[in-house]
Structure formats: structure tokens, C-alpha cells
BAZA-663392 format. One record per residue: residue in one letter; x, y, z of N, C-alpha, C, O in turn. Coordinates in nm, 2 decimals. Layout:
! residues N
res:n.X:n.Y:n.Z:ca.X:ca.Y:ca.Z:c.X:c.Y:c.Z:o.X:o.Y:o.Z
a:X:Y:Z:X:Y:Z:X:Y:Z:X:Y:Z $
...
***
This chain:
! residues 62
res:n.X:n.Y:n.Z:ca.X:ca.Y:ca.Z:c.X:c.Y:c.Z:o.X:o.Y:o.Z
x:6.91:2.01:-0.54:6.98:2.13:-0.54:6.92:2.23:-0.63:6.85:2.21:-0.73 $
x:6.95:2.35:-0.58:6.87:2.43:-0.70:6.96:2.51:-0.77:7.07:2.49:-0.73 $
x:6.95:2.62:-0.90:7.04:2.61:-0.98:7.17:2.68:-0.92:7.28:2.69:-0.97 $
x:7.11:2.74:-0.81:7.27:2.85:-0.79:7.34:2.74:-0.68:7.44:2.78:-0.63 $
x:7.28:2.58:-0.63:7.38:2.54:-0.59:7.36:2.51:-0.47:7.46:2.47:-0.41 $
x:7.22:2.54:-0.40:7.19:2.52:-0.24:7.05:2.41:-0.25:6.96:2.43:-0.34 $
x:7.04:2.35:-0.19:6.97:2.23:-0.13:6.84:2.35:-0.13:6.83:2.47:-0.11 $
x:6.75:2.24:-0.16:6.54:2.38:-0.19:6.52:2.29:-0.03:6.55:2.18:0.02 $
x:6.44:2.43:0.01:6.41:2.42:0.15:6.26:2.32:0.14:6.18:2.34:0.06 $
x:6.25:2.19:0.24:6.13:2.14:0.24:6.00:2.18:0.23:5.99:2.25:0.32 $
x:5.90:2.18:0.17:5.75:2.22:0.16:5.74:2.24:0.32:5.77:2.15:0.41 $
x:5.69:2.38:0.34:5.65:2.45:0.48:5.45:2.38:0.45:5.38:2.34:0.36 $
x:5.43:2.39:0.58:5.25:2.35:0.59:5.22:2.46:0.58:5.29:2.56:0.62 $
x:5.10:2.48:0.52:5.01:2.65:0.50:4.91:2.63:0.61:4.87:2.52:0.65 $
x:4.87:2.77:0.67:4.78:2.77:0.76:4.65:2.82:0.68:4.64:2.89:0.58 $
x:4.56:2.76:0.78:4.39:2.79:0.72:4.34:2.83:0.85:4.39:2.81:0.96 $
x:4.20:2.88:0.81:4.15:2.95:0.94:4.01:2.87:0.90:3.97:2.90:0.78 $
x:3.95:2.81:0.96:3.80:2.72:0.89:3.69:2.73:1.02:3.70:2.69:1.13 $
x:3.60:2.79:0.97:3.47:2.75:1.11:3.40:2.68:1.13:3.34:2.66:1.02 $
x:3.36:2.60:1.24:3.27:2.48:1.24:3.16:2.54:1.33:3.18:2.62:1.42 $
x:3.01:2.45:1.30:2.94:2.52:1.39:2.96:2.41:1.51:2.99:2.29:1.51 $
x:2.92:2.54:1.65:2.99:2.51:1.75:2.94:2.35:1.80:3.02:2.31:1.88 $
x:2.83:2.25:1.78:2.82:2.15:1.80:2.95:2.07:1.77:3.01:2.01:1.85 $
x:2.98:2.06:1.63:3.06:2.04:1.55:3.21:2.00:1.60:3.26:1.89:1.61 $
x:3.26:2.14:1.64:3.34:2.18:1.72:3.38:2.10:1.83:3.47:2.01:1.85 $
x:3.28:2.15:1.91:3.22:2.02:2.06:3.31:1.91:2.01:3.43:1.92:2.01 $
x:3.26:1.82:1.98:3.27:1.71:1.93:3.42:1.65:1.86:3.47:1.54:1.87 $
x:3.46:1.76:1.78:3.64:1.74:1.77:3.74:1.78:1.86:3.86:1.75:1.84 $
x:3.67:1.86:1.98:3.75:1.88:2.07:3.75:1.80:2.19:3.83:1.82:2.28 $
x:3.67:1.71:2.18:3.64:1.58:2.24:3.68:1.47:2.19:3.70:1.39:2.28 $
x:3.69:1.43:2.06:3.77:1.35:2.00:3.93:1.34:2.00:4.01:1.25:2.02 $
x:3.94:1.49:1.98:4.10:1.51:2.06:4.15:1.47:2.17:4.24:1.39:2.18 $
x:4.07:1.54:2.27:4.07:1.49:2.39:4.11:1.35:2.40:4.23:1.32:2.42 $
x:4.02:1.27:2.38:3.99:1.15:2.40:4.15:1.05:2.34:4.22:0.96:2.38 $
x:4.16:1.13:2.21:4.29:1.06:2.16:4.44:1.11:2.22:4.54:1.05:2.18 $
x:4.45:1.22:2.31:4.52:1.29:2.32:4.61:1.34:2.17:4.72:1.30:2.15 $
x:4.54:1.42:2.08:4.61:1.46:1.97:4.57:1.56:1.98:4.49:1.59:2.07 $
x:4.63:1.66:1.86:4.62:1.81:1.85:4.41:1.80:1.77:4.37:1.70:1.71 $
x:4.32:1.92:1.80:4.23:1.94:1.74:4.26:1.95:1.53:4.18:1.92:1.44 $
x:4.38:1.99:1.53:4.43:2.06:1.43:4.52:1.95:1.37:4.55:1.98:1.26 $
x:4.57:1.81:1.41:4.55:1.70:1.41:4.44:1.58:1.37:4.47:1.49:1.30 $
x:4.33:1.60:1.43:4.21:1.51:1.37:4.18:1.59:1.27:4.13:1.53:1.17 $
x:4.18:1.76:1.25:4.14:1.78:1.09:4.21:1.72:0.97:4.16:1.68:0.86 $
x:4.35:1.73:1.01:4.44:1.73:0.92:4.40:1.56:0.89:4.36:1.54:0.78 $
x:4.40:1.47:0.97:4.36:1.36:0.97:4.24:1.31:0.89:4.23:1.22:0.80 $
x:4.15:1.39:0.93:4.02:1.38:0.84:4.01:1.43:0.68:3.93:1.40:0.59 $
x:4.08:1.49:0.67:4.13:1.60:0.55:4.15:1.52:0.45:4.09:1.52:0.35 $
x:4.28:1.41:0.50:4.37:1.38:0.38:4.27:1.21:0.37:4.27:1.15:0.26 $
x:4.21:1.15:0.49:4.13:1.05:0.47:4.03:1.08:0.33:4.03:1.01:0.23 $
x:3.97:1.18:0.37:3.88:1.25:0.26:3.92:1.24:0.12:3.86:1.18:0.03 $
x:4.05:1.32:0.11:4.11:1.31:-0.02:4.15:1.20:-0.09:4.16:1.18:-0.21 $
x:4.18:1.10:0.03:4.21:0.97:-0.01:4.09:0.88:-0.07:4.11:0.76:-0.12 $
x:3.96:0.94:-0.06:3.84:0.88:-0.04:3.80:0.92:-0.18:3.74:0.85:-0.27 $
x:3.83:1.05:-0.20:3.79:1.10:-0.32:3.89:1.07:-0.45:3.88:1.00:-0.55 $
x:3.98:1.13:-0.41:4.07:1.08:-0.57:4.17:0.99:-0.48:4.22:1.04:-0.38 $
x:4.19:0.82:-0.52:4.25:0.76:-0.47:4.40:0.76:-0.56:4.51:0.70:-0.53 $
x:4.38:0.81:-0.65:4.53:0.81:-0.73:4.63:0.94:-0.66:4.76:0.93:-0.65 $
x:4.55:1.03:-0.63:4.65:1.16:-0.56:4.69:1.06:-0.43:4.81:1.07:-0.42 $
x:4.64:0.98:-0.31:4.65:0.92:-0.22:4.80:0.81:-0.26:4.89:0.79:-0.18 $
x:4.79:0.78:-0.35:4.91:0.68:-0.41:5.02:0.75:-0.42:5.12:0.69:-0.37 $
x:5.04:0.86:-0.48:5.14:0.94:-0.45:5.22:1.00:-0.32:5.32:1.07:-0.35 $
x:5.20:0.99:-0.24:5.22:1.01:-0.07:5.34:0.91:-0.08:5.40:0.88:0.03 $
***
């Protein structure tokens, strides 16, 4: 609760805008495909893999 007494609204997702060169691209939009998932989906996926890869203690926290 927060102090005047109402429940804090859940962490909202932030939007990003990122460019890939278009082979790149290709190639995640084909992996989507393939998995039927969102494009925006396998980044997000790749993203937090990454982070997990790099600092493994922020990953433990999840």
C-alpha cells in the first residue's frame, strides 16, 4: 500500500524503438515466425538471456 492508503499500481513495460540492419531483421522475423511468437517477444527473450549471461546475480533476483 502506499502512504495515503491505495495498493501501487504494478511496474508498466517501457517501450523502446531499436534498429537492426535489415538482414538482421530477416532473420528475427523468421524466428518468430517459426516459433509463432511476437518479433518483440524473441527480443525481449534475447534481452533478458543476455542479462542473465552478463550479471548472473541481477538474473537471481527475478
Amino acid at each position: 500500500m502506499t502512504s495515503q492508503g491505495r495498493k501501487a499500481k504494478p511496474a508498466k513495460s517501457l517501450r523502446a524503438s531499436i534498429s537492426f540492419p535489415p538482414e538482421v531483421y530477416g532473420e528475427l522475423e523468421k524466428l518468430a515466425a517459426a516459433k509463432k511468437v511476437s518479433l518483440a517477444w524473441i527480443v525481449r527473450e534475447a534481452t533478458e538471456k543476455y542479462l542473465a549471461d552478463q550479471w548472473p546475480l541481477l538474473a537471481e533476483r527475478r
